[in-house]
C-alpha positions in Angstrom: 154.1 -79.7 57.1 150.9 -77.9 56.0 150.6 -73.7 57.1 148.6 -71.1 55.4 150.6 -68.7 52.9 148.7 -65.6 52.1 145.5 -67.4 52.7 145.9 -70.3 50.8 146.7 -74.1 52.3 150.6 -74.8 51.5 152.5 -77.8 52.0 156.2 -77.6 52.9 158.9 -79.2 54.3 159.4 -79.5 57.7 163.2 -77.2 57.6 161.9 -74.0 56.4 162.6 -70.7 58.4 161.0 -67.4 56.9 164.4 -66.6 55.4 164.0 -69.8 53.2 160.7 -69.4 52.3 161.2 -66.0 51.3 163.0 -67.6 49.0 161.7 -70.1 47.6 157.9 -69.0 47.5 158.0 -64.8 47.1 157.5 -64.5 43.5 158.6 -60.7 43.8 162.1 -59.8 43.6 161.9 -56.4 45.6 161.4 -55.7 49.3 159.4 -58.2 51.1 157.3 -57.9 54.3 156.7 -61.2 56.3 154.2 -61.7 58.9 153.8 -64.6 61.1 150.5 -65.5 62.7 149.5 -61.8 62.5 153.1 -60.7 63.9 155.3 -58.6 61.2 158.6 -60.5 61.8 161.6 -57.8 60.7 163.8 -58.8 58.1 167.1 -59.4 60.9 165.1 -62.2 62.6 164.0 -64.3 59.5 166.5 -66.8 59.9 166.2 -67.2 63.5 162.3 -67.8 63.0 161.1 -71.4 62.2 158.2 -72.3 60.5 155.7 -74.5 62.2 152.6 -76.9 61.5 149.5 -74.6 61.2 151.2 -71.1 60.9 149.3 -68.6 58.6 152.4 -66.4 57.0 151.7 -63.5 55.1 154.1 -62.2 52.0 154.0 -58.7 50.9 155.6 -57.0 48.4 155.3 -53.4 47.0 154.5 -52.9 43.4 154.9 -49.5 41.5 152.6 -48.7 38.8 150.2 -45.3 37.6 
């Protein structure tokens, strides 16, 4: 299955909820942000939400610096 993940093409398989891909594909450890199709989906609800051909997902993560 082919979606869009933080504005790049991405191929995955079919299974993946946002939960999973959190996962597998956030390279940051801390907090994470998801948003689906331009929908911030909160954190409770990521493994109820599938992932489906042609979403655009968006992963963002905080990072501290001066």
């Amino acid at each position: 299955m082919n979606i869009i993940l933080n504005g790049k093409p991405k191929e995955i398989r079919s299974t993946l909820n946002i939960q999973s891909a959190v996962e597998l594909l956030c390279k940051n450890e801390g907090p994470v942000i998801a948003e689906l199709n331009g929908e911030i989906i909160k954190a409770p609800q990521w493994e109820k939400t599938a992932l489906k051909e042609g979403d655009v997902v968006e992963f963002v993560s905080f990072v501290g610096g001066g």
